[in-house]
C-alpha positions as CSV (number, residue, x, y, z in Angstrom):
1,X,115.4,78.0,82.8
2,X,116.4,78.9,86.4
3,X,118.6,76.9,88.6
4,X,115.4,76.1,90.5
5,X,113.3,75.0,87.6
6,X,114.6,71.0,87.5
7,X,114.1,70.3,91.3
8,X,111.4,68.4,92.8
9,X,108.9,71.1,94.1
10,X,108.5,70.9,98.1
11,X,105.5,72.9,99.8
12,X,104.5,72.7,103.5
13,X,107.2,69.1,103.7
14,X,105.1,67.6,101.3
15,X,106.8,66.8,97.2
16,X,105.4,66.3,94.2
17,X,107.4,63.6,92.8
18,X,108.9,64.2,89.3
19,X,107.1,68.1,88.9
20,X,109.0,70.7,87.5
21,X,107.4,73.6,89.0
22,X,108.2,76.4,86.3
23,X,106.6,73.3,83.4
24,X,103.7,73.1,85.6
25,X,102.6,76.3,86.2
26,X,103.4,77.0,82.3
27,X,101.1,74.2,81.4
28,X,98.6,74.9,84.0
29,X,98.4,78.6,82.9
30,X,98.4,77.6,79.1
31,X,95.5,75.1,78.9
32,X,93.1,77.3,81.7
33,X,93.9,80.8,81.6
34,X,91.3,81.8,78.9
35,X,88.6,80.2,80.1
36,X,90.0,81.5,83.7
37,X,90.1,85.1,82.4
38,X,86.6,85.4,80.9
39,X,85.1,83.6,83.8
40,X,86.8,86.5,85.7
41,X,85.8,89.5,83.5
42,X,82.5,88.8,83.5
43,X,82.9,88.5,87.2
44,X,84.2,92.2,87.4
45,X,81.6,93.6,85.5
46,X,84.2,94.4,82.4
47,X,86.8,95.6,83.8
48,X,90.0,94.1,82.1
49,X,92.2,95.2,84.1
50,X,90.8,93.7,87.3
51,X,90.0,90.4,85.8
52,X,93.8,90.6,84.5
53,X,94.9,91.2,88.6
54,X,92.6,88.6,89.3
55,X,94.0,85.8,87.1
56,X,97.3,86.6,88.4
57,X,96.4,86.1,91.7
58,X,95.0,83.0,90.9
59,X,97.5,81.5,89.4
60,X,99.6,82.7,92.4
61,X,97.1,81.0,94.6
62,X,97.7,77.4,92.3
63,X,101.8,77.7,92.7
64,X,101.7,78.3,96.4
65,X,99.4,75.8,96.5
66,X,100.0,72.9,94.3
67,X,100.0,70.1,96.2
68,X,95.9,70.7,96.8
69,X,95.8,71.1,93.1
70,X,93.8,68.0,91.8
71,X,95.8,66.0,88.9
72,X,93.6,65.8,85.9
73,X,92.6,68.5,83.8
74,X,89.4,68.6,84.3
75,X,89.2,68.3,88.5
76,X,92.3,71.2,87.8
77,X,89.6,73.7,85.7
78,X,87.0,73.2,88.5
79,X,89.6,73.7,91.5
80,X,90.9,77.0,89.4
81,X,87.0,78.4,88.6
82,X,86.4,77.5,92.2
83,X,89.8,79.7,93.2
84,X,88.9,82.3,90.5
85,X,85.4,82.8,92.1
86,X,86.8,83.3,95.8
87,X,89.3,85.5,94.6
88,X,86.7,87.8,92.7
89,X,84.6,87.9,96.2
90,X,87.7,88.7,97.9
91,X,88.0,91.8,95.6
92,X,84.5,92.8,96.0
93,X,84.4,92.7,99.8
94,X,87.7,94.5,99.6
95,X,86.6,97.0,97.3
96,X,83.4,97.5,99.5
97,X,85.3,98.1,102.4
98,X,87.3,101.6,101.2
99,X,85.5,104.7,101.4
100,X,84.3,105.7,98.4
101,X,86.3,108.4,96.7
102,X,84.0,111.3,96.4
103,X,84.1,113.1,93.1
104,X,85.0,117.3,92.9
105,X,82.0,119.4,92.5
106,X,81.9,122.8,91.3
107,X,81.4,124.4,94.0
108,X,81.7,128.0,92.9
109,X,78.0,128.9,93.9
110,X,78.6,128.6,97.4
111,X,79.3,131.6,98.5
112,X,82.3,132.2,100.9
113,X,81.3,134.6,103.2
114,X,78.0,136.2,103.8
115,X,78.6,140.1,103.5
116,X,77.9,141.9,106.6
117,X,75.8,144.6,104.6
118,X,73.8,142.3,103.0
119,X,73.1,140.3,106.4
120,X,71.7,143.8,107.7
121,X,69.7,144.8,104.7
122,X,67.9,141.4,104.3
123,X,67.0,141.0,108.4
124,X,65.4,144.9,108.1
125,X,63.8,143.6,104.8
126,X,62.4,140.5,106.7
127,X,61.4,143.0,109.6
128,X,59.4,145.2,107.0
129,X,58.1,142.7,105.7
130,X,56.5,140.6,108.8
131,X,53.8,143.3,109.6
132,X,52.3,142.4,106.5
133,X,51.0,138.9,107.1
134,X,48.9,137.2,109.6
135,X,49.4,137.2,112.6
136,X,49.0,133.6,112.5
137,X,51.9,133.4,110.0
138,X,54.0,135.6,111.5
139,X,53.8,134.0,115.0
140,X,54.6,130.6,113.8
141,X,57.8,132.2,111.4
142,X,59.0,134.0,114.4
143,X,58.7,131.4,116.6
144,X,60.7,128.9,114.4
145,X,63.5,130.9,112.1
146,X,63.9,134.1,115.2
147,X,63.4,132.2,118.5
148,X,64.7,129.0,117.1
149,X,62.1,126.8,118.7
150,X,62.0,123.5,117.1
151,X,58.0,122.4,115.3
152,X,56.7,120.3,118.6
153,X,57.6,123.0,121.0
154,X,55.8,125.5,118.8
155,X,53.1,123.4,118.7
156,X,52.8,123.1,122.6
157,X,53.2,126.5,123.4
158,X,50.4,127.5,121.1
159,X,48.5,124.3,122.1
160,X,47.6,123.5,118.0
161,X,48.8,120.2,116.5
162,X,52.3,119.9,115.0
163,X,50.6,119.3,111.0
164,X,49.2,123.0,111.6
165,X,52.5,124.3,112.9
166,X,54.3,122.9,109.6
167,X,51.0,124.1,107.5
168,X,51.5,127.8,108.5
169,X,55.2,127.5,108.7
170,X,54.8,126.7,104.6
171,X,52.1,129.3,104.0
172,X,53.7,132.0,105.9
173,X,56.7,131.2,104.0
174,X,55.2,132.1,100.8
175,X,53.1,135.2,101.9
176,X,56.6,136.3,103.7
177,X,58.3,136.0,100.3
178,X,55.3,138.1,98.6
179,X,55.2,140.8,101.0
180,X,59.5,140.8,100.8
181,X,58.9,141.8,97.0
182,X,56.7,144.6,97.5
183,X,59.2,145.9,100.0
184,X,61.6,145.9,98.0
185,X,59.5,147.3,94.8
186,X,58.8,150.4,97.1
């Protein structure tokens, strides 16, 4: 025993007449803990570890406050559950509140750079290309991927409704890509 473990226990001025704190929290963690720690592992989905944390801190809770810690065993177990509970939302909001560590992602498809040469060849493809669709596709393409004009001010210019723009945009799209492979088949 420590040389603490035989005095009267004094929190916030107030005593507990005859306690022995170490005795106390021994008994008090030997008759609830294991209904205490399953309450709290279901609580935390499983995770032993956290329930574990979570009893500790619980029992922490009880020592610094034992004068608000009701006398019989019974009104003790629903103070404790009632501690446990608050202490396993406190952990949840907690846990919430971080950022969320995001994961590593193999990322080796990206490619780093965009080769100069390749840049060139595609746009003369794309160029090659254009003369051989409509001139309804090709006016909407070149109007949103070369001018940069977003859908609505495509749409005004040409005085057609914004569905249509998005219509050809997707069709011209797909006959862009058919003519692009018989440019580069020839």
């Amino acid at each position: 025993m420590t040389a603490g473990a035989d005095k009267e226990i004094e929190t916030d001025g107030r005593r507990r007449p005859g306690a022995n704190a170490d005795a106390w929290l021994e008994d008090l963690h030997a008759v609830h803990a294991d209904p205490l720690f399953w309450f709290l592992l279901k609580l935390a989905k499983g995770e032993r570890q956290l329930a574990e944390d979570q009893l500790q801190e619980t029992m922490l809770r009880a020592w610094r406050n034992m004068d608000d810690v009701p006398e019989g065993r019974e009104s003790q177990r629903r103070w404790l559950f009632t501690v446990a509970r608050r202490v396993a939302i406190d952990a949840a909001r907690a846990r919430a509140s971080r950022l969320t560590e995001v994961g590593t992602m193999d990322l080796t498809w990206i490619p780093d750079e965009v080769d100069p040469t390749e840049a060139v060849v595609a746009g003369e493809t794309v160029r090659a290309a254009l003369p051989r669709i409509s001139a309804e596709h090709r006016t909407i393409l070149v109007a949103l991927y070369i001018d940069g004009l977003t859908i609505g001010e495509v749409a005004a210019g040409l005085g057609i409704a914004e569905g249509t723009v998005k219509s050809r945009a997707h069709y011209g799209l797909r006959a862009l890509r058919a003519a692009i492979g018989t440019v580069e088949a020839e």
